[in-house]
N, C-alpha and C positions, 0 to 999 in steps of 0.2 A: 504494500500500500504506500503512496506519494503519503510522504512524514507531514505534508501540510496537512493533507486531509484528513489523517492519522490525529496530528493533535488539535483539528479544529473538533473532530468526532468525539474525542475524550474530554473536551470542553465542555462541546452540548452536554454531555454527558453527566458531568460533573456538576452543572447549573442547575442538575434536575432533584438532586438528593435531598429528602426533607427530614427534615429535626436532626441532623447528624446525627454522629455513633453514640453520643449520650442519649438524646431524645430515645431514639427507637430498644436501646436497651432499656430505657427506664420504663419504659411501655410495656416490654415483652417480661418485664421484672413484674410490674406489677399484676400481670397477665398472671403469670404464673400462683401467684398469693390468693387469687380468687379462683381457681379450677377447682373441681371436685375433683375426689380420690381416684375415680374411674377415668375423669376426663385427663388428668395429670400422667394416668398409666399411659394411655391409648395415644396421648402425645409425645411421651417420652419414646415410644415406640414406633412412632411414624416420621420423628426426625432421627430414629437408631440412636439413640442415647446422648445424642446432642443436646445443650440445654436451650430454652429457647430465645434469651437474652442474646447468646452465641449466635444464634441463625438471624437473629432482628436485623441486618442488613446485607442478609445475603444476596436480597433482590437489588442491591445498588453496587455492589460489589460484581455480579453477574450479570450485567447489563446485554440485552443485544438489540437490536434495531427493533425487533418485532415487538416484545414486552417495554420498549420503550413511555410508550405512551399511559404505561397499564400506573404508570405514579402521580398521575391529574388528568384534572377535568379544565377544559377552558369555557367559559362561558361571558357572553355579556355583562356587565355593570347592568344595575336597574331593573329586574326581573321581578314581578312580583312571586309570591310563595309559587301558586298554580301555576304561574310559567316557567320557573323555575322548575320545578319536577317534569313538565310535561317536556322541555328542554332536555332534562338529564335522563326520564325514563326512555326518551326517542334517541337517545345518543347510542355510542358504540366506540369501542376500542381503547379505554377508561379506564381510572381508576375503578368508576361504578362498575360496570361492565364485567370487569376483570374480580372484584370480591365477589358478586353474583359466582362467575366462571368457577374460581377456585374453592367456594363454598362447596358448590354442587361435585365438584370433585370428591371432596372430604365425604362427601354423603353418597358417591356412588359405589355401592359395595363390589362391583365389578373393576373400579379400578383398582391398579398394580401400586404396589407398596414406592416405588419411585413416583409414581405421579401423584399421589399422596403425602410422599415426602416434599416433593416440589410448591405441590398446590398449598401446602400448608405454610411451606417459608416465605410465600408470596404473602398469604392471607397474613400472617404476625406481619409482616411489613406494611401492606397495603392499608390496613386497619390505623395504623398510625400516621400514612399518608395524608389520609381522609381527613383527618385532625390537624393538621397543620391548613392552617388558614389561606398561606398563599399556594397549596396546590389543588385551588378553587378558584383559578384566578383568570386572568386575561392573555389573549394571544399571542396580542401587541406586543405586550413587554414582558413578554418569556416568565409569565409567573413572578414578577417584579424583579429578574437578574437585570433588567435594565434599567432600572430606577438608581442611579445612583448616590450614597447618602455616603455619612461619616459619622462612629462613632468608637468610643473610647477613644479620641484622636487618631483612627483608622479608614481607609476608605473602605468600604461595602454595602452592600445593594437591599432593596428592601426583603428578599428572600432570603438573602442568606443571616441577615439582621433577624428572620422568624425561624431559620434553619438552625441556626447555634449562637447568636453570637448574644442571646440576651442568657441565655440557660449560662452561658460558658461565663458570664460578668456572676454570676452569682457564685463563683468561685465551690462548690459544693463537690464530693466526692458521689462515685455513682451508687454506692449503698445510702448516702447524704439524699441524694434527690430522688429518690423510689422513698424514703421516709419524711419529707418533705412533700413531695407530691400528692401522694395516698391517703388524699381526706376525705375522701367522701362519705357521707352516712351513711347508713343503711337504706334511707329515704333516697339518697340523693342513686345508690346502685342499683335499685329498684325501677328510679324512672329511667337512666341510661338505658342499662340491659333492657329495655322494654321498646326503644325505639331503633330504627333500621336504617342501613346506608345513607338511606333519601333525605332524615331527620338529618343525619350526620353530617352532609354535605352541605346543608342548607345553612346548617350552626356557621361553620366554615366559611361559609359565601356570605351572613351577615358584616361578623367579621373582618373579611377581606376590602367587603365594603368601605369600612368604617375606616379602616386601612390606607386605601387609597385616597381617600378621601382627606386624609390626613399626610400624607406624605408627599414632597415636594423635592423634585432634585436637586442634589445637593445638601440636603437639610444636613443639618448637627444635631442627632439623636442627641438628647440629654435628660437627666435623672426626672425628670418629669416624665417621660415620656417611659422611659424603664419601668418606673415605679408604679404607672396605671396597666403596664401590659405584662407584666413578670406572671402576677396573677393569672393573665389570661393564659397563658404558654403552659401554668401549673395543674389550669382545670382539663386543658387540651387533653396534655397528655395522660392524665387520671379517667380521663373519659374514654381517650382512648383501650390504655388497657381493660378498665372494668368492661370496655364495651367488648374485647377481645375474647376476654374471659370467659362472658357472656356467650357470645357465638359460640365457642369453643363448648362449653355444656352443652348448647343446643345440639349441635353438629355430631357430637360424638356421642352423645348420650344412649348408652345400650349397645355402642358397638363394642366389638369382642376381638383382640388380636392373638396368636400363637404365640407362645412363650418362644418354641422350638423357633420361627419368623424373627423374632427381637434378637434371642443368644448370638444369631451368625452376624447381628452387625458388628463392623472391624470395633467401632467406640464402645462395645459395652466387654472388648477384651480386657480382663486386664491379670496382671503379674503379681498373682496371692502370692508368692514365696517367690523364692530366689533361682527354683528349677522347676515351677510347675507353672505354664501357662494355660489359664481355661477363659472359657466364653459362658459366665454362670448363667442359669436360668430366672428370669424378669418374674417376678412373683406380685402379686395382691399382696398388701399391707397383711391383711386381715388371715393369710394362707404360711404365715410367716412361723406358727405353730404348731402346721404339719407338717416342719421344711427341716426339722433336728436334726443339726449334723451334715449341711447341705449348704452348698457356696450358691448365694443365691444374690442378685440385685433385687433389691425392695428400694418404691417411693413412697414417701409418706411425709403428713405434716409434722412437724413437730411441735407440741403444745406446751412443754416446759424442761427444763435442765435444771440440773443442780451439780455444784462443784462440791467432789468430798474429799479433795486434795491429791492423790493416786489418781482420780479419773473425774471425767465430764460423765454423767449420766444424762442421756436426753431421752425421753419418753415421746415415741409415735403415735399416733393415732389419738392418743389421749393425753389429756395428765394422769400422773400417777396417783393413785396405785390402778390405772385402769388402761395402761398402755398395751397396743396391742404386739409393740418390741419397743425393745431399751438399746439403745444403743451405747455404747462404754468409748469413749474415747480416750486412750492412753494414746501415750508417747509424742511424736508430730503432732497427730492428729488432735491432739488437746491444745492446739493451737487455735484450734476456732471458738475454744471459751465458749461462753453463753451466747455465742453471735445467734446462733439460728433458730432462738425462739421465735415461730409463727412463722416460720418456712419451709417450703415444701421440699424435700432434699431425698437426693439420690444416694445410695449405699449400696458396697458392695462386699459379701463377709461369707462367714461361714455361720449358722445360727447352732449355738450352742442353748439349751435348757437350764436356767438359772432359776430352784426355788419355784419350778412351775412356769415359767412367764421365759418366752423367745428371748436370747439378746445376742449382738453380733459385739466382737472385741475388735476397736476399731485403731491400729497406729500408725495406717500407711492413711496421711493425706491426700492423697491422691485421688484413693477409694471413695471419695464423699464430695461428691456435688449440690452446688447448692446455687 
């Protein structure tokens, strides 16, 4: 390929990526805090043991010409609500378009475990797309890359100003803004999860509205401007996940994968001792007490830990005394302290019979994802 064309291609390209690599992990973080026990299996299993923070920008990273388009919607300034949808439900080749698409994948029991895995890395991404305000935007100015603004005494554009650069001024670490972010009530994840793409897109296009409407090129973003929109960036992306979350229960709910299907992917191998490599078998939380004496992968929440100096005790499925496995963290592995109360965390051991009640002895950090 002629090197111009090459790097004008990897430009487009690049102009098009929404929330950055923080946004879309914090999204696919909080995605994960909100799935059911089942729904958490059945996606641990369909990206093969990848977590899904990890995949949250696979789709930008894996760009081609075709799926291009599938990260916005362009539509006019000025639409009312009803033109607006009748706009978006007549369109094609969309972000809309494309979560419809890869939904119905998830849900066609005759697709193959690859378009599956595909359809699903699309759908954590694209969900978070939808959320970001300027990839509901306009033709003209390439989803605001050609607005030109300035801030922190930098120059940059009003997309990339919504892509990263207001999340990235709040100086926060990515465990900081998944606990930051993640406020919704109970009230407010109830009417989320209740509403659908069209809602989503429309929230989005208010927004971009109000946006445009306000930016001027050239302008010098400044702490006024930060300080009324920071907020908005933080319910985005909250929305987003719980909305993820959401689908993700809907979508999967009742479906059933092969343990013997999950063992043979390459990420769920891993190195129990020093000369024994195996590919353990993916278990229910809840199956984890028929499993004695058996190297098994189990997901589960974690509801509470306790340090008793020698080891981390963290209790699955429940608190204690009513876990359905205990997990022991010596050595390394007691290096994650009490971090992972209220997260849903991957483990891989051998379950030994403790006193009645399953528990895996955990010291290679490695084994524990979270």
């Amino acid at each position: 390929m002629n090197k111009r064309i090459y790097l004008a291609a990897m430009a487009a390209t690049l102009t098009l990526i929404s929330w950055g690599f923080k946004g879309h992990r914090a999204v696919a973080t909080i995605a994960q805090k909100h799935l059911s026990a089942n729904t958490a299996y059945v996606v641990s299993a369909y990206l093969k043991g990848e977590q899904m923070e990890d995949v949250s920008t696979w789709a930008d990273e894996n760009r081609n010409p075709a799926t291009a388009p599938w990260h916005y919607i362009n539509l006019p300034l000025g639409l009312s609500r009803d033109a607006f949808v009748k706009a978006v439900q007549e369109s094609d080749n969309n972000v809309y378009t494309a979560i419809l698409k890869t939904e119905a994948t998830l849900k066609d029991a005759n697709a193959s475990a690859d378009a599956k895995n595909e359809a699903l890395k699309y759908l954590i991404h694209l969900i978070g797309d939808a959320h970001q305000p300027m990839h509901v935007s306009r033709k003209e100015d390439k989803g605001g890359n050609s607005i030109q603004l300035r801030f922190n005494g930098q120059g940059t554009n009003l997309h990339g100003l919504w892509d990263s650069k207001l999340i990235d001024k709040e100086g926060l670490s990515q465990e900081d803004i998944v606990k930051t972010y993640d406020t919704g009530s109970s009230t407010d994840i109830k009417k989320w999860q209740s509403d659908g793409p069209i809602e989503w897109l429309w929230e989005s296009y208010q927004i971009t509205t109000e946006l445009y409407a306000n930016a001027k090129p050239g302008q010098d973003i400044d702490e006024l401007y930060y300080q009324k929109y920071i907020p908005v960036v933080r319910k985005r992306i909250d929305q987003a996940g719980i909305r993820l979350a959401g689908e993700l229960n809907k979508l999967l709910a009742g479906q059933k994968v092969k343990a013997a299907n999950m063992a043979t992917a390459p990420s769920t191998t891993f190195s129990v001792n020093a000369s024994t490599s195996v590919s353990p078998t993916i278990i229910k939380l809840e199956e984890a007490k028929n499993n004695i004496g058996k190297t098994v992968t189990v997901i589960g929440k974690v509801f509470s830990s306790r340090d008793i100096g020698s080891m981390i005790l963290v209790n699955l499925g429940a608190a204690y005394p009513n876990q359905l496995l205990t997990l022991a963290l010596k050595g390394e592995a007691k290096s994650f302290g009490t971090q992972l109360d209220g997260k849903t965390i991957t483990v891989t051991g051998q379950v030994i019979d403790y006193k009645g009640k399953p528990e895996i002895i955990l010291t290679d950090k490695n084994l524990l994802k979270f």
